[in-house]
Backbone as ProteinMPNN parsed JSONL, in Angstrom:
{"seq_chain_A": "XXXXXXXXXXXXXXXXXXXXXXXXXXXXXXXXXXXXXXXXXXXXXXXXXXXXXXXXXXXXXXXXXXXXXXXXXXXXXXXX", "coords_chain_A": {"N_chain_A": [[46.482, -3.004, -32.866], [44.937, -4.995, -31.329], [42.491, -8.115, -30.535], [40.442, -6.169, -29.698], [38.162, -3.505, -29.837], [37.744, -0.428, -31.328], [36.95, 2.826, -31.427], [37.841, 4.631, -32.57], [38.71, 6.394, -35.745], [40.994, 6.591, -37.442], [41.703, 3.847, -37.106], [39.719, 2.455, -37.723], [38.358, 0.182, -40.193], [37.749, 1.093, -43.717], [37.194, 1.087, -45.655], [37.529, -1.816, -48.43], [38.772, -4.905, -49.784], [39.606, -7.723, -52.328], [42.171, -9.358, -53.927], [42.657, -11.877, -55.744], [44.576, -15.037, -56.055], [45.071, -17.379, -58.469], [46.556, -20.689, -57.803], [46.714, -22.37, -59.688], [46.431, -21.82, -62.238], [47.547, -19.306, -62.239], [46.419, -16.693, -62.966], [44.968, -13.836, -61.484], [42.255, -12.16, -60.326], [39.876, -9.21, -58.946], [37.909, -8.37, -56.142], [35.448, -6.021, -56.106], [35.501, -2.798, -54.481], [34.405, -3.181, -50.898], [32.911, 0.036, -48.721], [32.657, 3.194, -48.332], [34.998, 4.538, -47.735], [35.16, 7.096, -46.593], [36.524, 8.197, -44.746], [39.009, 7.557, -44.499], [42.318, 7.307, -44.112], [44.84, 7.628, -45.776], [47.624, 7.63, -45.015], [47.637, 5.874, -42.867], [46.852, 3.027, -44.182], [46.866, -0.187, -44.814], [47.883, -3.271, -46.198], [46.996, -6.755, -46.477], [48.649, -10.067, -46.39], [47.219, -12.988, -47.57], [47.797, -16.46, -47.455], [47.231, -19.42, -48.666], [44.71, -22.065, -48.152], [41.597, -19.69, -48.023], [39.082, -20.12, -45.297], [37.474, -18.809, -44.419], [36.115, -15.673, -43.162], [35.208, -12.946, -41.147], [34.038, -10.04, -39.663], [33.364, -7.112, -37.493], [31.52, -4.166, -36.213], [30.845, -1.56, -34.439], [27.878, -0.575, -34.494], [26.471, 1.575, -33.184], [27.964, 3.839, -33.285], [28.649, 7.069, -34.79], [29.67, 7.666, -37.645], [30.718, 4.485, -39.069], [32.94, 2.001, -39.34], [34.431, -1.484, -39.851], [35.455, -2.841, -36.752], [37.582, -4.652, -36.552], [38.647, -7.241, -38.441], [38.976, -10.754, -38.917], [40.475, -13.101, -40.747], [40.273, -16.756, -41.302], [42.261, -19.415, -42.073], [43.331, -22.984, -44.105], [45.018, -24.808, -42.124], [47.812, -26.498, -42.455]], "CA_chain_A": [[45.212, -3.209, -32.207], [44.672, -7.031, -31.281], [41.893, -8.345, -29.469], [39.939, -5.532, -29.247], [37.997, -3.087, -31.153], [38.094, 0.782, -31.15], [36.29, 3.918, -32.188], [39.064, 6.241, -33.623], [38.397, 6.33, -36.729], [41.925, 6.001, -38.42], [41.976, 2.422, -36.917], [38.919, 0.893, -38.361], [38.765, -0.531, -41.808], [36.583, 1.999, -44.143], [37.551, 0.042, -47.636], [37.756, -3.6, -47.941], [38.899, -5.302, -51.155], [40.219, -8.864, -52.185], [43.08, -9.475, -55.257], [42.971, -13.417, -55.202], [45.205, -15.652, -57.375], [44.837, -18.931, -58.67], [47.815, -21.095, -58.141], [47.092, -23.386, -60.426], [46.712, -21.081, -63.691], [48.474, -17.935, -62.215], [45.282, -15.799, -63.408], [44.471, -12.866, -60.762], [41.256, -11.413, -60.005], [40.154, -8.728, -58.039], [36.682, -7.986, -55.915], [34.846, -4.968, -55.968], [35.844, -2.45, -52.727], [33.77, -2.674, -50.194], [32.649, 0.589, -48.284], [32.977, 4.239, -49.228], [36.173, 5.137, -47.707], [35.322, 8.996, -46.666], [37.401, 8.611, -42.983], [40.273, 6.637, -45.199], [43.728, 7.579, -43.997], [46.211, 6.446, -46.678], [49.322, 7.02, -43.817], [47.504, 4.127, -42.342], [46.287, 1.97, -44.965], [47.909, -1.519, -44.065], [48.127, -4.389, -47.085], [47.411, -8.073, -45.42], [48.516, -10.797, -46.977], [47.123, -14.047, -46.532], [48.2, -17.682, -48.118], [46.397, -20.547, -48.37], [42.843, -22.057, -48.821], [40.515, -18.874, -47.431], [38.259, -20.807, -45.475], [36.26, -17.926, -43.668], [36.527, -13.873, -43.142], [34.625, -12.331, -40.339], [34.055, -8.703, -38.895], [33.066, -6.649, -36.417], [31.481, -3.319, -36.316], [30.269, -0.539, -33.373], [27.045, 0.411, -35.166], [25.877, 2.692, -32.674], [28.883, 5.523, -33.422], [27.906, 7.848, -35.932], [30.174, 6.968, -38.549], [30.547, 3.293, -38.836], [33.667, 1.233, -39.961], [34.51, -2.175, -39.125], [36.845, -2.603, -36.032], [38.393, -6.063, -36.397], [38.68, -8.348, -39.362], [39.734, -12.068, -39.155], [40.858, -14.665, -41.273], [40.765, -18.439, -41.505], [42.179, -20.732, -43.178], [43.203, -24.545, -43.696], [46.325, -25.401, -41.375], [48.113, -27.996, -42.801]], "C_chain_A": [[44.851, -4.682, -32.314], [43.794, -7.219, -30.584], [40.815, -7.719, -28.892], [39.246, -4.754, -30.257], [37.901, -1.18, -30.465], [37.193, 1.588, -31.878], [36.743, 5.097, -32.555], [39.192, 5.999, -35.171], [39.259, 5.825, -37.988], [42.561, 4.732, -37.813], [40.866, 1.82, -37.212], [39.029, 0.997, -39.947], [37.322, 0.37, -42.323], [36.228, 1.109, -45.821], [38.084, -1.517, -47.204], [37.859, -4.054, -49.37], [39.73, -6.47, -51.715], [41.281, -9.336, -53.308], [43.081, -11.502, -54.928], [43.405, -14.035, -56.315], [44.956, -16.932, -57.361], [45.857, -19.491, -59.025], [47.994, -21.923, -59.105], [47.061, -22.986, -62.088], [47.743, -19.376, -63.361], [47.809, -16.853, -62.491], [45.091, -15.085, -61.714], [43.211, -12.178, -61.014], [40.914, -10.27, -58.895], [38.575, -8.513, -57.898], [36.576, -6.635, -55.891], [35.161, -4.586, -54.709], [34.771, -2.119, -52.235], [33.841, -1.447, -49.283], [33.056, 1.691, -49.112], [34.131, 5.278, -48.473], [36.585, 7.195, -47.406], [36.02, 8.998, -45.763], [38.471, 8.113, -43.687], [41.45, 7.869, -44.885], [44.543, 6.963, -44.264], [47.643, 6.359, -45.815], [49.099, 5.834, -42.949], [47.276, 2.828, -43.284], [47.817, 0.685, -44.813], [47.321, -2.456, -45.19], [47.893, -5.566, -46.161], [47.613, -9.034, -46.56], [48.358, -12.395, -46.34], [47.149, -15.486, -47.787], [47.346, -18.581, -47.843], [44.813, -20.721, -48.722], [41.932, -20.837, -48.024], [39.311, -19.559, -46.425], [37.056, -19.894, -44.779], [36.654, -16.753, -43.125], [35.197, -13.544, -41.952], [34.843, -11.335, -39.574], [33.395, -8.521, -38.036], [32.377, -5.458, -36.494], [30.806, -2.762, -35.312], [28.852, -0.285, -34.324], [26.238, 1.531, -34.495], [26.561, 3.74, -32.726], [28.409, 5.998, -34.571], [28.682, 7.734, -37.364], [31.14, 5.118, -37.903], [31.675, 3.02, -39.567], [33.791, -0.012, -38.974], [36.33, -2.322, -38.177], [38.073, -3.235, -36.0], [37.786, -6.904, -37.312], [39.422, -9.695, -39.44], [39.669, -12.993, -40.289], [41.083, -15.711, -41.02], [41.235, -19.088, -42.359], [43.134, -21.658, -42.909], [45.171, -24.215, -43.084], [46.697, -26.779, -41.756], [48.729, -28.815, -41.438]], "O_chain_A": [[44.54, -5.317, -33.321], [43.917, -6.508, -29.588], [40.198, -8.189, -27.937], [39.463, -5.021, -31.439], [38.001, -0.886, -29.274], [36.659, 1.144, -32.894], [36.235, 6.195, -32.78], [40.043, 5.19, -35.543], [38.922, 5.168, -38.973], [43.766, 4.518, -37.949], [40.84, 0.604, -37.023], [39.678, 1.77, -40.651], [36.242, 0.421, -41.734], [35.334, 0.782, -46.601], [38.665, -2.071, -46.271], [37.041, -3.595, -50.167], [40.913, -6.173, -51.555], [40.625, -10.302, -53.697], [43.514, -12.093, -53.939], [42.911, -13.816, -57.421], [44.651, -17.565, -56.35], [46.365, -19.261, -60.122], [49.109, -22.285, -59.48], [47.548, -23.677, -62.982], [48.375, -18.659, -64.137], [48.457, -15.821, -62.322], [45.085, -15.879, -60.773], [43.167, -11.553, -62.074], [41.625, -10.314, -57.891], [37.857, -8.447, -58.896], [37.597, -5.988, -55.656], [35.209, -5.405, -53.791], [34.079, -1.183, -52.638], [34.941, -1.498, -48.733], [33.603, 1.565, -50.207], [34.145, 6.502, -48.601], [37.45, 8.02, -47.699], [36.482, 10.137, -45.687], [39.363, 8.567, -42.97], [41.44, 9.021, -45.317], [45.089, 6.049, -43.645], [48.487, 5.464, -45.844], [49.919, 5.059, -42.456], [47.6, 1.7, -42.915], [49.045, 0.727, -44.751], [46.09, -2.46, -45.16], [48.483, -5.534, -45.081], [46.929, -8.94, -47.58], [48.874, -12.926, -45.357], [46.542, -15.409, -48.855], [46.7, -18.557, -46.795], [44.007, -19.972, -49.273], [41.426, -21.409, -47.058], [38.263, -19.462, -47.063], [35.896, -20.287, -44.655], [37.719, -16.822, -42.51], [34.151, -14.148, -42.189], [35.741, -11.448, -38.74], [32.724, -9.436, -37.558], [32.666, -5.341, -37.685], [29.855, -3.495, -35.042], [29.158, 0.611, -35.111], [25.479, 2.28, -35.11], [26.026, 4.756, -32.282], [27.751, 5.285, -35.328], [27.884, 7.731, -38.301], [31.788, 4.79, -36.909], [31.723, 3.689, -40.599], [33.488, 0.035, -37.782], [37.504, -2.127, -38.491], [39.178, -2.82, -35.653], [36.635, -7.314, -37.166], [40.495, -9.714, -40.043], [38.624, -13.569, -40.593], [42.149, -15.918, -40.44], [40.659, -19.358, -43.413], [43.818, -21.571, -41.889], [46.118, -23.608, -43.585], [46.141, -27.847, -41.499], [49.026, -30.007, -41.516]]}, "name": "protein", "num_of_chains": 1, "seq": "XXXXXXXXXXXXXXXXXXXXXXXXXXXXXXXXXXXXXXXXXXXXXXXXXXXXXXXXXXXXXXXXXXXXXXXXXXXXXXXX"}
């Protein structure tokens, strides 16, 4: 799904959650998961991984369907 956003339920994002490492001590942290994951279909659940400085995360969400997840999540960050 690229480009677009959808209201089937086992394509939007219900859980959201960040593991981020620090290259310069090697120490891992992890954020708290966002949402409460009741539509969550683990045969979909998709891992992203993303390198580099983070420089900005932004979603999307339908809020007029009756259960709400977001449809489309992007990442930025620095281009060397």
């Amino acid at each position: 799904m690229c480009g677009g956003t959808t209201t089937k339920e086992g394509e939007q994002i219900h859980l959201l959650a960040f593991k981020i490492k620090d290259t310069k001590n090697g120490q891992v942290r992890c954020t708290e998961t966002q949402g409460n994951g009741t539509m969550l279909l683990n045969e979909t659940r998709k891992d992203v991984f993303v390198s580099g400085k983070l420089l900005g995360l932004a979603g999307q969400a339908n809020n007029d369907l009756d259960r709400v997840g977001l449809n489309k999540v992007m990442f930025y960050n620095e281009v060397a």
